[in-house]
Structure formats: structure tokens, C-alpha cells
VMD Tcl script that draws the C-alpha trace (Angstrom):
set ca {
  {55.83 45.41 152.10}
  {53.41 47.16 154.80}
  {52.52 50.17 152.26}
  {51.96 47.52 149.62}
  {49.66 45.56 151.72}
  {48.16 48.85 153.18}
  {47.42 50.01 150.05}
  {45.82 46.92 148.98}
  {43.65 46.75 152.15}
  {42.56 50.41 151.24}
  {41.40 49.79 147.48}
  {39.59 46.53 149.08}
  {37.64 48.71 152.02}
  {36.83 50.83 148.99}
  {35.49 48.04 147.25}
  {33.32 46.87 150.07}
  {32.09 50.31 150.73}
  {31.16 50.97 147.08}
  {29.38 47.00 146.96}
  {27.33 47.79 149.97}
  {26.17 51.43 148.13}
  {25.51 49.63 144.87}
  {23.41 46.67 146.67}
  {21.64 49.37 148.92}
  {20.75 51.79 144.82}
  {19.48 48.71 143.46}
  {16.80 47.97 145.79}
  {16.00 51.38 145.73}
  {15.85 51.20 141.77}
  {14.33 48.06 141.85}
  {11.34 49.42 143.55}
  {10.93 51.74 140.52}
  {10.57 49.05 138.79}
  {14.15 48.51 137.49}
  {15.77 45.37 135.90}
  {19.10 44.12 135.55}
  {20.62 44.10 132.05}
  {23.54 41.57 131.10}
  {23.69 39.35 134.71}
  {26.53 36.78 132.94}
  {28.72 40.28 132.20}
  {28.57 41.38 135.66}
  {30.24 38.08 137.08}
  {32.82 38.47 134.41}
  {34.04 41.68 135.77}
  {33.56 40.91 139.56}
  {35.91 37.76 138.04}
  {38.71 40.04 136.78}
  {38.69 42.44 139.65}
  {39.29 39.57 142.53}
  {41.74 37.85 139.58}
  {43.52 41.86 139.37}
  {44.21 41.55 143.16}
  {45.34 38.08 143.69}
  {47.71 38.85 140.11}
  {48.75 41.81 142.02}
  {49.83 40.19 144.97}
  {51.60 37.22 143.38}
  {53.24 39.42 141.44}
  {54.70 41.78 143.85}
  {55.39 38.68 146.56}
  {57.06 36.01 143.85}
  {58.36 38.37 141.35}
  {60.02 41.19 144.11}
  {58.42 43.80 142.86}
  {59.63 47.12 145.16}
  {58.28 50.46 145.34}
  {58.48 52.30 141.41}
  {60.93 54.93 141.97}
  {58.17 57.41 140.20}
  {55.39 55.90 142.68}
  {54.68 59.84 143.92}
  {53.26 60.18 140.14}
  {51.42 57.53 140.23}
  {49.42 58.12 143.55}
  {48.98 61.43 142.09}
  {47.34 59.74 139.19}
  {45.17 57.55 141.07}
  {44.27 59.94 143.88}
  {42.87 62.08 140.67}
  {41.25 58.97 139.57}
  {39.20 58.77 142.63}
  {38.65 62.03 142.96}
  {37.11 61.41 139.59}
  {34.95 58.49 140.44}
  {33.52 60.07 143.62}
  {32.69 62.90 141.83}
  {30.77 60.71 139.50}
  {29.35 58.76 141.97}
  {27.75 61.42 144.00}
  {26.65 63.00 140.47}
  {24.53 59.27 139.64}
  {23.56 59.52 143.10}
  {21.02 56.53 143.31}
  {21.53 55.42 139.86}
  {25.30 54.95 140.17}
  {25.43 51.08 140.66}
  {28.60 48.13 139.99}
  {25.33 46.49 137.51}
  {23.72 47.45 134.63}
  {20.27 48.47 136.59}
  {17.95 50.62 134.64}
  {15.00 52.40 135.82}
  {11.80 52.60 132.72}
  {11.83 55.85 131.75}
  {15.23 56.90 132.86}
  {17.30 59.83 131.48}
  {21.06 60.15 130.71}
  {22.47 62.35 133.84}
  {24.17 65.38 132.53}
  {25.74 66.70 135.85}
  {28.76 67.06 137.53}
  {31.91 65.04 134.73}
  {29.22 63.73 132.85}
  {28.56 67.41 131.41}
  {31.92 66.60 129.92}
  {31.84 63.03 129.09}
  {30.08 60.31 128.65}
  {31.54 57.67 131.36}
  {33.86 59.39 133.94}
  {33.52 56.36 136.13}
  {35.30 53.89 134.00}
  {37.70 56.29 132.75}
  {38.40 56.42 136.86}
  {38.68 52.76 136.90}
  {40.89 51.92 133.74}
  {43.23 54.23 135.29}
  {43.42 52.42 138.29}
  {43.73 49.28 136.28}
  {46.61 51.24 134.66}
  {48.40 52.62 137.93}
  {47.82 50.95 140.92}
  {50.21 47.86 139.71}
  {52.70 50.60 138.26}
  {53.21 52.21 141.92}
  {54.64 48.87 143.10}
  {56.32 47.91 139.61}
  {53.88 45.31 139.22}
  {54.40 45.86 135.10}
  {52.70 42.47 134.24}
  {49.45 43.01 135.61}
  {49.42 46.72 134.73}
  {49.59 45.61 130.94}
  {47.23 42.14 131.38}
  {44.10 43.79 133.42}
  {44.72 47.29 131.08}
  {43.97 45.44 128.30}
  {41.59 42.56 129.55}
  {39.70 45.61 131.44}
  {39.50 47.59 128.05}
  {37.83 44.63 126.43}
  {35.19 43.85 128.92}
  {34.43 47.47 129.79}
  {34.29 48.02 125.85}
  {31.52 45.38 125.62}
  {29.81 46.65 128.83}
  {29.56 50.22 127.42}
  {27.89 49.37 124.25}
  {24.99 47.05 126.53}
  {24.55 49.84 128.78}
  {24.29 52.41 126.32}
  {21.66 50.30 124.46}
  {19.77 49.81 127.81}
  {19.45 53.55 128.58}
  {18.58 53.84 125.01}
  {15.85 51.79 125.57}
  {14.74 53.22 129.09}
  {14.52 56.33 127.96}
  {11.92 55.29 124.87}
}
mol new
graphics top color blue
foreach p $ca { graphics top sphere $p radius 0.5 }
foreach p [lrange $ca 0 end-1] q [lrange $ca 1 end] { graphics top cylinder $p $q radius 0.2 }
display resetview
């Protein structure tokens, strides 16, 4: 139970770290003269990534859930995921935020995974929606925040694609 809750104390340090980066971009993209695009959406998803933790708990507490016997893979997975999103990250640099903030007369980045694809960060973070439960057999929530996290990231995609398309007019 101490990995577990190690674990889980790690991904929430993350979290804090990459809230107080975020808050600390969007005044600095605010003073461009940035706005915030789709407020409602944003509390949505902070929703279902506090409701993917306490799920997570309840169902490794209640349920038993022990350590996957494959749980190597998946760390392996998820270390790669993060490797992913920090490399993402640092490639946004100041425009990397949790919101849809965009800057007038803002380009697409085309550096570092984004060269490759269009949204390495969320590919980073649907595999950790995938994996993280899977390491601790937490099968429920891997399948309920997959999908739940498919749908709102599929809607949040399509508004900030049409607000860079906008920006960049």
C-alpha cells in the first residue's frame, strides 16, 4: 500500500508543479493580450482529474486491488508518457498552459514532438489515464476515465484548434 500511495503523492506533486507553471504562462500570456477560450470546459476536466484520483483510491482501498503482476510495463509506459509531456512542455515553453489561453496573433509551434504530431501532450495524458490505474489493477477506472477522458479531450481539441485558427488570422 506505501508504493500505491507514493505513487499517488508523486502524480499529485506533479500536478501542483505543472498548476503553479500554467498559472505563472497565463499571466505572462495575458499580458500579450491573451484570453481564455471555453472557461465551463476547463472545470469539467479539473472535475474528472480530482474524480480519477479519489476513483483510484476507492478502488484500490475497497476493491483490494494489489500490485498488476506486469506493473514493470506499465511504469515503463508511463515513465515514456512523461518523458513525452515534458518534452512537450518545454517545446510550448510559455504557451504550454492546463487552459485554452491564446495569444492574438499566435502561431502553431512546430518544435520538439509537435514536428511529429499535432498534440503530444494529451497523447501523454490519455496514456496515463490508460496506465496509471493498470499498475495497481485498478481495471475499473482504467476503462471509465479512458473513455470519459477521450470524450472531453475530443471536444477540447476541436475548441482549441478553432481558437488557434482564429489567433493566427
Amino acid at each position: 500500500m506505501i508504493y500505491f500511495f507514493g505513487f499517488i503523492f508523486l502524480l499529485l506533486a506533479q500536478r501542483v508543479f505543472e498548476l503553479m507553471a500554467a498559472k505563472r504562462h497565463e499571466k505572462s500570456l495575458k499580458r500579450l493580450g491573451a484570453s481564455e477560450v471555453d472557461r465551463n470546459g476547463y472545470r469539467v476536466i479539473v472535475g474528472m482529474h480530482v474524480t480519477f484520483f479519489v476513483s483510484l483510491v476507492l478502488e484500490k482501498v475497497f476493491l483490494h486491488r494489489v500490485l498488476n503482476r506486469e506493473w514493470f510495463v506499465f511504469v515503463i509506459i508511463f515513465a515514456s508518457a512523461q518523458l513525452l509531456r515534458y518534452w512537450a512542455i518545454h517545446s510550448l515553453g510559455v504557451y504550454w498552459n492546463t487552459k485554452i489561453i491564446v495569444a492574438p496573433g499566435h502561431t502553431r509551434i512546430k518544435k520538439g514532438p509537435y514536428k511529429y504530431f499535432r498534440h503530444p501532450n494529451y497523447v501523454a495524458v490519455i496514456t496515463e489515464f490508460a496506465v496509471v490505474p493498470l499498475v495497481f489493477s485498478c481495471y475499473a477506472t482504467a476503462v471509465a476515465f479512458t473513455i470519459l477522458n477521450a470524450l472531453l479531450l475530443r471536444r477540447r481539441i476541436k475548441i482549441e484548434t478553432n481558437a488557434l485558427a482564429s489567433a493566427e488570422r
